[in-house]
LOBA-173080 format. One record per residue (C-alpha): x, y, z; residue in three letters. Coordinates in steps of 0.001 Angstrom, whole numbers. Last residue first. Layout:
<pts>
<pt><c1>X</c1><c2>Y</c2><c3>Z</c3><rest>ala</rest></pt>
...
</pts>
This chain:
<pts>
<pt><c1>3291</c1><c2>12572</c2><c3>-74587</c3><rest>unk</rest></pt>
<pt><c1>1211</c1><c2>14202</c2><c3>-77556</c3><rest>unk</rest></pt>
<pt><c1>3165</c1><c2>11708</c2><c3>-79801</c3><rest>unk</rest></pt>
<pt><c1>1136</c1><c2>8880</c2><c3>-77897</c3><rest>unk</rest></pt>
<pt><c1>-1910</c1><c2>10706</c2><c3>-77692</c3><rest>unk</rest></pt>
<pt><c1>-1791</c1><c2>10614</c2><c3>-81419</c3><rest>unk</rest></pt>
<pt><c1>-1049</c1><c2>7034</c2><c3>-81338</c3><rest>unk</rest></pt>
<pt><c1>-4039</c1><c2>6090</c2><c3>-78952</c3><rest>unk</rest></pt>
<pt><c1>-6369</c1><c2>8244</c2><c3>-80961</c3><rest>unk</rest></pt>
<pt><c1>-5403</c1><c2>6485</c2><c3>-83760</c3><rest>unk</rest></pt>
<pt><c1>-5705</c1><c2>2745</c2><c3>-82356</c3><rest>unk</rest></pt>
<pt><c1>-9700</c1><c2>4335</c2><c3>-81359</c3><rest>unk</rest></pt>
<pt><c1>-9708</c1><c2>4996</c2><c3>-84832</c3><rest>unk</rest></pt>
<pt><c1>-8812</c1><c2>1878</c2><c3>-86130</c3><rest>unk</rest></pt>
<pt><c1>-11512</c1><c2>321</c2><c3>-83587</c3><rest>unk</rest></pt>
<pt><c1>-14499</c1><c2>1964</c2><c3>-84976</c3><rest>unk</rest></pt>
<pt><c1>-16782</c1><c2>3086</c2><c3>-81559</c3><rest>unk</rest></pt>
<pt><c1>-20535</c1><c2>3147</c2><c3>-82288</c3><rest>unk</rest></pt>
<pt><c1>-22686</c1><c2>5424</c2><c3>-79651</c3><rest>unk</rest></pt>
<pt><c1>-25306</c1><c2>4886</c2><c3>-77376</c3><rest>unk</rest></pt>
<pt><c1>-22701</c1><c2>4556</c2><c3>-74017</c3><rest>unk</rest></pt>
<pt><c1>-20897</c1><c2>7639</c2><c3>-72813</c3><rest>unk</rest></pt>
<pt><c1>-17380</c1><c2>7469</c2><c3>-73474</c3><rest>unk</rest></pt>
<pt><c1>-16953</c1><c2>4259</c2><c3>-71783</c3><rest>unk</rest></pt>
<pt><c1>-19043</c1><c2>2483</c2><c3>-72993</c3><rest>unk</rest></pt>
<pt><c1>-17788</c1><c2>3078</c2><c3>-76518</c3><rest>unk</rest></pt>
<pt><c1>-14365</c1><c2>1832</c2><c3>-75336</c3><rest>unk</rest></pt>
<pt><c1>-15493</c1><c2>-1042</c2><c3>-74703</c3><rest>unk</rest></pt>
<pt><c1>-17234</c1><c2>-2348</c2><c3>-77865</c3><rest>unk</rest></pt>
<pt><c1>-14027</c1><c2>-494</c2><c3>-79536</c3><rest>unk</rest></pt>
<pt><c1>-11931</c1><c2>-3438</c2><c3>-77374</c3><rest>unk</rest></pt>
<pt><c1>-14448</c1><c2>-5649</c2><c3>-78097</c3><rest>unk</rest></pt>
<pt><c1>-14202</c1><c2>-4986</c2><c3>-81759</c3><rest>unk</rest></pt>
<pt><c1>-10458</c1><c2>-5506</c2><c3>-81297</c3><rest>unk</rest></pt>
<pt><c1>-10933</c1><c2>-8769</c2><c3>-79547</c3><rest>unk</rest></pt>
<pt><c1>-12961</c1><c2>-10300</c2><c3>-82161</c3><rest>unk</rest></pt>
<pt><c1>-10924</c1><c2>-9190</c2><c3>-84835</c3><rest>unk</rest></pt>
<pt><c1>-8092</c1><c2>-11051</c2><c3>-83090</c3><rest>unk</rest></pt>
<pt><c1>-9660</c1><c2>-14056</c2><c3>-82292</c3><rest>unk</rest></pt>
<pt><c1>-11230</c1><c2>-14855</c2><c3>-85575</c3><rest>unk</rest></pt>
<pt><c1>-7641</c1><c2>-14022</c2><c3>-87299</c3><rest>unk</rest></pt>
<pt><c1>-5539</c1><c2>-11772</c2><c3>-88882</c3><rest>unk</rest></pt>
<pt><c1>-6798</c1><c2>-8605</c2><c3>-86941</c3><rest>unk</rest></pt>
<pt><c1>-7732</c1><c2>-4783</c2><c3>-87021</c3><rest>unk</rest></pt>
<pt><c1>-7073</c1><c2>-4097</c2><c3>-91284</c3><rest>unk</rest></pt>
<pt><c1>-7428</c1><c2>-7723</c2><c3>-92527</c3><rest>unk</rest></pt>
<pt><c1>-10281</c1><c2>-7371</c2><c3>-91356</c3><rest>unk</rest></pt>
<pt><c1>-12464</c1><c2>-5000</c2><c3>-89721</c3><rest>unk</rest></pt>
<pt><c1>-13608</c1><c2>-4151</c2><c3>-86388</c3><rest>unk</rest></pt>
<pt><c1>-16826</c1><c2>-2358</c2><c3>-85165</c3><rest>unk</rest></pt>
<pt><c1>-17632</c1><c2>-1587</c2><c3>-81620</c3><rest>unk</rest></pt>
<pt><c1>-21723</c1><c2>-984</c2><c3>-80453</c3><rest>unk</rest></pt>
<pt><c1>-23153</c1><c2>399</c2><c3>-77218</c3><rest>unk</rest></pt>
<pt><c1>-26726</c1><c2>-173</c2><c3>-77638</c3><rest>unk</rest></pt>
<pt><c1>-29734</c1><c2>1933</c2><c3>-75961</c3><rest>unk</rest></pt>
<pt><c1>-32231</c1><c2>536</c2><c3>-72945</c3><rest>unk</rest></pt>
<pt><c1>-35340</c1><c2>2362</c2><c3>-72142</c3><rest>unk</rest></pt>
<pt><c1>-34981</c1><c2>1781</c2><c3>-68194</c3><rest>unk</rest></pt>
<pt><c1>-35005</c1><c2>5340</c2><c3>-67080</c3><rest>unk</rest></pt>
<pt><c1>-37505</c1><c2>6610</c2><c3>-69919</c3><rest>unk</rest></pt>
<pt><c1>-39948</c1><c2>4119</c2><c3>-69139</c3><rest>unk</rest></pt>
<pt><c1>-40025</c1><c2>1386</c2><c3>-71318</c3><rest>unk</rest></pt>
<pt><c1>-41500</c1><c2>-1571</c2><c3>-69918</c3><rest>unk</rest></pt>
<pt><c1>-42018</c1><c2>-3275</c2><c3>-72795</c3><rest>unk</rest></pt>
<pt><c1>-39907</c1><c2>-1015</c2><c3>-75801</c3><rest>unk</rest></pt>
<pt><c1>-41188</c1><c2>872</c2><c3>-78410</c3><rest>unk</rest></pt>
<pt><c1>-38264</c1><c2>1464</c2><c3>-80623</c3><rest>unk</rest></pt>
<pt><c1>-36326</c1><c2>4767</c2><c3>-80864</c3><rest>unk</rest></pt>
<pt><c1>-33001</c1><c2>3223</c2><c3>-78958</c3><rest>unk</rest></pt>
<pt><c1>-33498</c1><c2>-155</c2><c3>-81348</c3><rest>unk</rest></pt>
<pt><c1>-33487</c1><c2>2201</c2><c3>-84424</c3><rest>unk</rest></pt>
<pt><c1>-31015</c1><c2>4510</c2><c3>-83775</c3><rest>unk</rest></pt>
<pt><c1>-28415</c1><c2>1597</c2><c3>-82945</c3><rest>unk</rest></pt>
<pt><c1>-28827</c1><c2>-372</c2><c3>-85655</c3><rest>unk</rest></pt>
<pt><c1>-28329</c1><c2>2385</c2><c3>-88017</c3><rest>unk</rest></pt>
<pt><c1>-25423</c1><c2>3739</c2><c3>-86557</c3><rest>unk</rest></pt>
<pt><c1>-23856</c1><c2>-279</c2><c3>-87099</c3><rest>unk</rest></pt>
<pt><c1>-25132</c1><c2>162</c2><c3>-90574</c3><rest>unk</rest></pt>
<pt><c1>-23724</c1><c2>3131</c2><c3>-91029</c3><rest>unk</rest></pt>
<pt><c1>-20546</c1><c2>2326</c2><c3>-89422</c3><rest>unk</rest></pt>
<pt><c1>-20738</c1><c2>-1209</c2><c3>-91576</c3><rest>unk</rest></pt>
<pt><c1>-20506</c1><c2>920</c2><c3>-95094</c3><rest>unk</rest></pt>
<pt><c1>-17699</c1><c2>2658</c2><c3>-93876</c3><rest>unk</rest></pt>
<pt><c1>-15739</c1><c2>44</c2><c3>-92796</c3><rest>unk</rest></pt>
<pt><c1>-16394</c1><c2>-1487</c2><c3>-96268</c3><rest>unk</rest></pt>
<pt><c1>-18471</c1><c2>-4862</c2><c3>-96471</c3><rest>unk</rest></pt>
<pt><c1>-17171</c1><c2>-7916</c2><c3>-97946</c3><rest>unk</rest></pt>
<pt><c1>-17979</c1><c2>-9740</c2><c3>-95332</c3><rest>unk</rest></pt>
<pt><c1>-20303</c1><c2>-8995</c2><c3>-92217</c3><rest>unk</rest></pt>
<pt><c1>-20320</c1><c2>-10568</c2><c3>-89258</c3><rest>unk</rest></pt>
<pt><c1>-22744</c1><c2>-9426</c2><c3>-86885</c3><rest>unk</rest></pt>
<pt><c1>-22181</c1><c2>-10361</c2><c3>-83100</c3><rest>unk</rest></pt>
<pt><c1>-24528</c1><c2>-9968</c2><c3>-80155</c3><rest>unk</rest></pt>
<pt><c1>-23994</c1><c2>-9344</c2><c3>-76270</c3><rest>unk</rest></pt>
<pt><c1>-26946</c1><c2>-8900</c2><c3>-74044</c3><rest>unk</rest></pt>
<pt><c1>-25913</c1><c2>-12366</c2><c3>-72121</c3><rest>unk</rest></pt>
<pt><c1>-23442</c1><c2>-14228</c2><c3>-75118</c3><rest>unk</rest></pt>
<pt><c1>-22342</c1><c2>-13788</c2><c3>-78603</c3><rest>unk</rest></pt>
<pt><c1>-25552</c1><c2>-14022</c2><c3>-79531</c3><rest>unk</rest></pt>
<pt><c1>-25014</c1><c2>-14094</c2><c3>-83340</c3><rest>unk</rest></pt>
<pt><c1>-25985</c1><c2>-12803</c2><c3>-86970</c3><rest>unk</rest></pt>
<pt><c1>-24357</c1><c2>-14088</c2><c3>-89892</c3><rest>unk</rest></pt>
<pt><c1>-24028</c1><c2>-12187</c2><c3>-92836</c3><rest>unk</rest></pt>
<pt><c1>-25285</c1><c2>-13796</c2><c3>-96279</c3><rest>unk</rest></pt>
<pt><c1>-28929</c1><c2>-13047</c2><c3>-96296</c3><rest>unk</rest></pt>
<pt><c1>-28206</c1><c2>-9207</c2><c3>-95767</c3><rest>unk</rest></pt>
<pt><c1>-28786</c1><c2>-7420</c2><c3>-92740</c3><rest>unk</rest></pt>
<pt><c1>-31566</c1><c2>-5111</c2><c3>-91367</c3><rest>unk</rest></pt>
<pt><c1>-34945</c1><c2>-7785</c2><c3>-90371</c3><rest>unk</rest></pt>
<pt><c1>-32428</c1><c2>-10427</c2><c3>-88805</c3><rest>unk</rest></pt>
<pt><c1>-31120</c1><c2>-7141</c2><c3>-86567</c3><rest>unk</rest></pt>
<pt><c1>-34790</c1><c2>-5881</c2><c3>-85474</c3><rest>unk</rest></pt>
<pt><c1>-35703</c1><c2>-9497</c2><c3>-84592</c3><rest>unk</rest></pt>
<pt><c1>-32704</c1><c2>-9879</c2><c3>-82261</c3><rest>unk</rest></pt>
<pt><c1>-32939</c1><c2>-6474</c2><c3>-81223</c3><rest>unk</rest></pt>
<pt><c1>-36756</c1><c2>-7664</c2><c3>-80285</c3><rest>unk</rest></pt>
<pt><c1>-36096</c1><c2>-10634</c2><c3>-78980</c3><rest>unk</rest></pt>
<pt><c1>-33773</c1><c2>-9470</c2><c3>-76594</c3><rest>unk</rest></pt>
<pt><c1>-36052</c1><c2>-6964</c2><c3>-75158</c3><rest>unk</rest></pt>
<pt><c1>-38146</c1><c2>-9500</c2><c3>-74837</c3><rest>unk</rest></pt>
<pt><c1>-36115</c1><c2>-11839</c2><c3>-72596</c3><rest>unk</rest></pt>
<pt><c1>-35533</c1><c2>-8642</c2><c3>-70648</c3><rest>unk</rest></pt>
<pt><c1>-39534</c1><c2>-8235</c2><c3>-70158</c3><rest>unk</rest></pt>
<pt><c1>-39462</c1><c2>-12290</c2><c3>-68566</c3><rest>unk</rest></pt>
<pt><c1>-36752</c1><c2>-11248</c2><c3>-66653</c3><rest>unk</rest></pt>
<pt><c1>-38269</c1><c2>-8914</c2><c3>-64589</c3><rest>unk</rest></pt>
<pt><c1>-39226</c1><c2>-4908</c2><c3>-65463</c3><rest>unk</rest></pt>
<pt><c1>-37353</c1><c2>-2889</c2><c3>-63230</c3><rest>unk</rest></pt>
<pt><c1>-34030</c1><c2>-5448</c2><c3>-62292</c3><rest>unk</rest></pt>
<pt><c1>-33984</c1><c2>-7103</c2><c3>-65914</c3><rest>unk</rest></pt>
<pt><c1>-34194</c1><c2>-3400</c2><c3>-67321</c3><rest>unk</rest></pt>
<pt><c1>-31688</c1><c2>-2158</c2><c3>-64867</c3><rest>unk</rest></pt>
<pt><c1>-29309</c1><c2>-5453</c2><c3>-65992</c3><rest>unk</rest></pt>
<pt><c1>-29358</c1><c2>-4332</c2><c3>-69498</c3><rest>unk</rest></pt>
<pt><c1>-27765</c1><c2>-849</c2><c3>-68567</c3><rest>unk</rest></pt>
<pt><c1>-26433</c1><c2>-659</c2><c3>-72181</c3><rest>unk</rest></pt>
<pt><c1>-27285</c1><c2>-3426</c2><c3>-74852</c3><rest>unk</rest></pt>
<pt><c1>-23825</c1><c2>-4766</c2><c3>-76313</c3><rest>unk</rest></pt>
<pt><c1>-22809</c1><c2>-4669</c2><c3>-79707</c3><rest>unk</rest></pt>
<pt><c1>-20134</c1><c2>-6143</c2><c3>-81515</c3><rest>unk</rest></pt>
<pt><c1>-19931</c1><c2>-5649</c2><c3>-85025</c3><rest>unk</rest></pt>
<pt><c1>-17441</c1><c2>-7433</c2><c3>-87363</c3><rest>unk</rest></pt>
<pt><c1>-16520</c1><c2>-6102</c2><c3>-90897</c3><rest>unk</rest></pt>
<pt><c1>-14797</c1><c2>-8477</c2><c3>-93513</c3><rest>unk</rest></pt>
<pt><c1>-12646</c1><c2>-7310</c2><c3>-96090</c3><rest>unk</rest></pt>
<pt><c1>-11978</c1><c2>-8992</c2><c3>-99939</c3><rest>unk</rest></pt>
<pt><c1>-8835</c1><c2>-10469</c2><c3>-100998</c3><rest>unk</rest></pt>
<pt><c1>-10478</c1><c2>-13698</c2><c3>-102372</c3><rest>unk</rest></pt>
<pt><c1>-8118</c1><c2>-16063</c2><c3>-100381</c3><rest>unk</rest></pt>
<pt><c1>-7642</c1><c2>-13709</c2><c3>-97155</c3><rest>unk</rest></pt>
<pt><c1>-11255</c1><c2>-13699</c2><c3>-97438</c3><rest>unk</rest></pt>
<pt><c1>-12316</c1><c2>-17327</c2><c3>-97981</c3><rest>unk</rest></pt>
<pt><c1>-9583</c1><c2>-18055</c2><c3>-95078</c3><rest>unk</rest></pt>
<pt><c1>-11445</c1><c2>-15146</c2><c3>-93245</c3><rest>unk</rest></pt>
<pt><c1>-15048</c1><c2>-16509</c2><c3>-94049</c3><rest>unk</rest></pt>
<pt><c1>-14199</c1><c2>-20142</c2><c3>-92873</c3><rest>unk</rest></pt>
<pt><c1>-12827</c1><c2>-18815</c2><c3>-89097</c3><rest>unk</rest></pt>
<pt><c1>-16064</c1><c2>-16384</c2><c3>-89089</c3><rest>unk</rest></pt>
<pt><c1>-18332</c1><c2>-19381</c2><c3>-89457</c3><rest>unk</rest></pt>
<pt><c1>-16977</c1><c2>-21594</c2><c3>-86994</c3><rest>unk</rest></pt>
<pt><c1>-16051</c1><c2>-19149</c2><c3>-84260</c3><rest>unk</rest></pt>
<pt><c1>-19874</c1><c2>-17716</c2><c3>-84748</c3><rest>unk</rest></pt>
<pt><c1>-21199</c1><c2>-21319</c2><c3>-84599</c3><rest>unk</rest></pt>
<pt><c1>-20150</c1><c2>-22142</c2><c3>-81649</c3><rest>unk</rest></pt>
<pt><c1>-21052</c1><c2>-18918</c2><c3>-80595</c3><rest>unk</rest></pt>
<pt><c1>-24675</c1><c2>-19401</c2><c3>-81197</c3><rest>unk</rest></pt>
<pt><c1>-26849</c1><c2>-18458</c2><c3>-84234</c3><rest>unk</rest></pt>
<pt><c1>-29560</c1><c2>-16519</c2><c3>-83693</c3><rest>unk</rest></pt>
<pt><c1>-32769</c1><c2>-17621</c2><c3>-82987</c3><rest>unk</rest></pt>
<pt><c1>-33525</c1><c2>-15361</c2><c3>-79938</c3><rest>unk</rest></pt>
<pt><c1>-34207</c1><c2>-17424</c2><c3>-77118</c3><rest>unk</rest></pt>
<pt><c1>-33014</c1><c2>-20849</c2><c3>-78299</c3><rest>unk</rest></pt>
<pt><c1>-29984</c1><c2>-19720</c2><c3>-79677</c3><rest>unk</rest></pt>
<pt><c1>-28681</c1><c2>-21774</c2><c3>-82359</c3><rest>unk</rest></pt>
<pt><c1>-25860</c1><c2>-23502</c2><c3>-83351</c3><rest>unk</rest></pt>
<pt><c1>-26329</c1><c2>-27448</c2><c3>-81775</c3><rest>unk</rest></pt>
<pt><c1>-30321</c1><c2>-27241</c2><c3>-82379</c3><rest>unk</rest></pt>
<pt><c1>-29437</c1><c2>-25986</c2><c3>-85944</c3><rest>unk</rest></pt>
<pt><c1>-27483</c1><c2>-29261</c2><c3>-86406</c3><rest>unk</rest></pt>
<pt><c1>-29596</c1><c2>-31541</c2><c3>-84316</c3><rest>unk</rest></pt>
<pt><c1>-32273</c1><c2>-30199</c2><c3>-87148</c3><rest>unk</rest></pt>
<pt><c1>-29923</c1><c2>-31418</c2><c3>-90248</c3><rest>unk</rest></pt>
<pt><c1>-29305</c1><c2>-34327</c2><c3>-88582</c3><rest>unk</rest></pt>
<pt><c1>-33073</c1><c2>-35369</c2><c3>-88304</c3><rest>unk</rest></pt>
<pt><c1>-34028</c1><c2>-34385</c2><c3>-91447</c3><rest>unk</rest></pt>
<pt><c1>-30579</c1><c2>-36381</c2><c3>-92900</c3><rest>unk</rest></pt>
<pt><c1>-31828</c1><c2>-39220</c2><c3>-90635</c3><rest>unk</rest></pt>
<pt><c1>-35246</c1><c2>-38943</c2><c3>-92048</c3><rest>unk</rest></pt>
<pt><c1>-33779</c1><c2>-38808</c2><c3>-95550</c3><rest>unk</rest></pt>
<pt><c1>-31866</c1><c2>-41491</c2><c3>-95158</c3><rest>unk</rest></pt>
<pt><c1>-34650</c1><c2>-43782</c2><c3>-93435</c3><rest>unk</rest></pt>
<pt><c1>-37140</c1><c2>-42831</c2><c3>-96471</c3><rest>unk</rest></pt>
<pt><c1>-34620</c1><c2>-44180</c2><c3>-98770</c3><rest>unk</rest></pt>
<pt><c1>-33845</c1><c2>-47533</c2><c3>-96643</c3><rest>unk</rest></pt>
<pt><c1>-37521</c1><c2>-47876</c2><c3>-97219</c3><rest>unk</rest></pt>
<pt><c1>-37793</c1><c2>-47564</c2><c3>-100544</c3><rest>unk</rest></pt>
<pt><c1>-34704</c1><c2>-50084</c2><c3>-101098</c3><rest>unk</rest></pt>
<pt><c1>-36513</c1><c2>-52427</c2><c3>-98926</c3><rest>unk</rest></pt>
<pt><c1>-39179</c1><c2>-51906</c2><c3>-101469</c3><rest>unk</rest></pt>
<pt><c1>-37940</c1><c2>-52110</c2><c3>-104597</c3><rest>unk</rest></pt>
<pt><c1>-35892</c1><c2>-55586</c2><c3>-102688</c3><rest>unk</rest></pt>
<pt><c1>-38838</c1><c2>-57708</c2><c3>-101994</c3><rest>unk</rest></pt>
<pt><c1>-40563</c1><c2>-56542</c2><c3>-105394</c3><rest>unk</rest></pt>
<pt><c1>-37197</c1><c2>-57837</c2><c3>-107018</c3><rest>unk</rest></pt>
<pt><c1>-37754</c1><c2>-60877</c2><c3>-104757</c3><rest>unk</rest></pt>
<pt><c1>-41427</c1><c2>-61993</c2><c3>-105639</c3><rest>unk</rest></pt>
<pt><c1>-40887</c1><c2>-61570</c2><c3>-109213</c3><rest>unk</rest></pt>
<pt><c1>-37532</c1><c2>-63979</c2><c3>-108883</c3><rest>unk</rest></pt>
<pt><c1>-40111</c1><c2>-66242</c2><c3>-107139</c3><rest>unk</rest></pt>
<pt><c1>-43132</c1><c2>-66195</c2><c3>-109383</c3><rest>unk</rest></pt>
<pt><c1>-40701</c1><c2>-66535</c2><c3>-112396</c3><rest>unk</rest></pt>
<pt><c1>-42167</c1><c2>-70207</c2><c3>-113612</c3><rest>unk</rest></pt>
<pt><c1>-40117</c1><c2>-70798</c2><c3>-116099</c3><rest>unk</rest></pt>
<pt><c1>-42018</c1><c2>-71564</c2><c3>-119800</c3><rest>unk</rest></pt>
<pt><c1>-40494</c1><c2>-73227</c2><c3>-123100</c3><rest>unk</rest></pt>
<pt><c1>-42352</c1><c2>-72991</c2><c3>-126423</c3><rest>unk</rest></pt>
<pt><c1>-41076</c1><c2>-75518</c2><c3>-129138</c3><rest>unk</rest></pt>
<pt><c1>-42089</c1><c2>-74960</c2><c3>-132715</c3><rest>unk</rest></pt>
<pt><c1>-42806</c1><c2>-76979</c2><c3>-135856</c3><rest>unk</rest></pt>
<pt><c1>-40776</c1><c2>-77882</c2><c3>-139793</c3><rest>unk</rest></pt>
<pt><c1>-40022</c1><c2>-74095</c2><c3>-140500</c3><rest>unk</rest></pt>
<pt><c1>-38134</c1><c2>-74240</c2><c3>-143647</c3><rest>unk</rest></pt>
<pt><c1>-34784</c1><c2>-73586</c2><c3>-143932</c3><rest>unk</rest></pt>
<pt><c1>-33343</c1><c2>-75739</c2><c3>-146651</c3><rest>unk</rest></pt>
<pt><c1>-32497</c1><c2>-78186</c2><c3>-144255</c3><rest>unk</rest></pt>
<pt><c1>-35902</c1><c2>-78507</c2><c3>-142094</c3><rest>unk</rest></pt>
<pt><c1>-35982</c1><c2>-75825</c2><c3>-139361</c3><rest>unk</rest></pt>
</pts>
């Protein structure tokens, strides 16, 4: 520009930006790749993950992950003042079946409370092999007398359902104790011991029959005063 502003001529500069061009593909793509790698680790974690808290025969979750889970839902509990019902069930004269039919029928019969379970609770309980022909339903914010039914439920269904190998001497039932909290225990080990304790007891009035663990502790007091 001349000194009154005029254009006088013009001066065009060029880089050569090959390089730089080069690099920031370099580096799109690294950064695509370290992408992919995080969300193949993340795949990869999240499936060592269900590996580490399920069981392989039925799917459930494991009881690793049953102490887990039911230790976070009674702090959320005791927080939200809300109950939580726990339902122990155990299948009755499981070994006869194993002994009768083989193992291979037994794994089936597993299965197929496991399947029958999954198909009857809702998407927020968690339902658990708690170990051998033992399984676990926690179940929170769920009235005792809600989770009777649904325990009673349980029960009449897997004792009317067509079993392998089910002749009428190895047809196998459920025995099933129910606990609730804050009402039968504090903690994860307390509730879990009282619905054993009903799980228990219900074998030992007859088997094929749900036991609720505040009213075995009433029968206990009223035999008490009896005394």
């Amino acid at each position: 520009m001349d000194g009154k502003k005029r254009t006088t001529g013009r001066m065009m500069v060029f880089r050569d930006i090959t390089s730089r061009k080069n690099h920031e593909a370099l580096l799109q793509d690294t950064n695509k790749k370290l992408r992919e790698q995080l969300t193949e680790i993340r795949t990869l974690r999240d499936q060592l993950h269900e590996q580490a808290t399920r069981d392989p025969l039925t799917n459930l979750f494991n009881r690793r992950y049953l102490e887990e889970k039911l230790s976070q839902e009674l702090a959320r509990a005791l927080r939200e003042n809300y109950p939580v019902c726990v339902i122990m069930m155990d299948i009755d004269r499981f070994k006869r079946v194993n002994d009768t039919c083989g193992h291979k029928t037994g794994d089936e019969v597993l299965q197929a409370l496991s399947t029958l379970i999954v198909l009857h609770i809702r998407h927020f309980d968690a339902a658990c092999r708690y170990g051998g022909e033992e399984f676990v339903i926690v179940m929170p914010k769920l009235s005792i007398e809600t989770a009777r039914e649904r325990a009673e439920f349980l029960r009449r269904e897997f004792s009317n359902m067509s079993m392998p190998c089910s002749e009428k001497e190895t047809n196998p039932t459920l025995s099933i104790g129910l606990a609730a909290f804050p009402f039968d225990g504090m903690n994860g080990e307390q509730l879990l011991d009282a619905a054993d304790q009903a799980l228990y007891a219900a074998k030992g009035s007859g088997r094929n029959r749900v036991v609720v663990y505040s009213e075995l502790e009433d029968n206990r007091e009223t035999s008490g005063h009896k005394a």
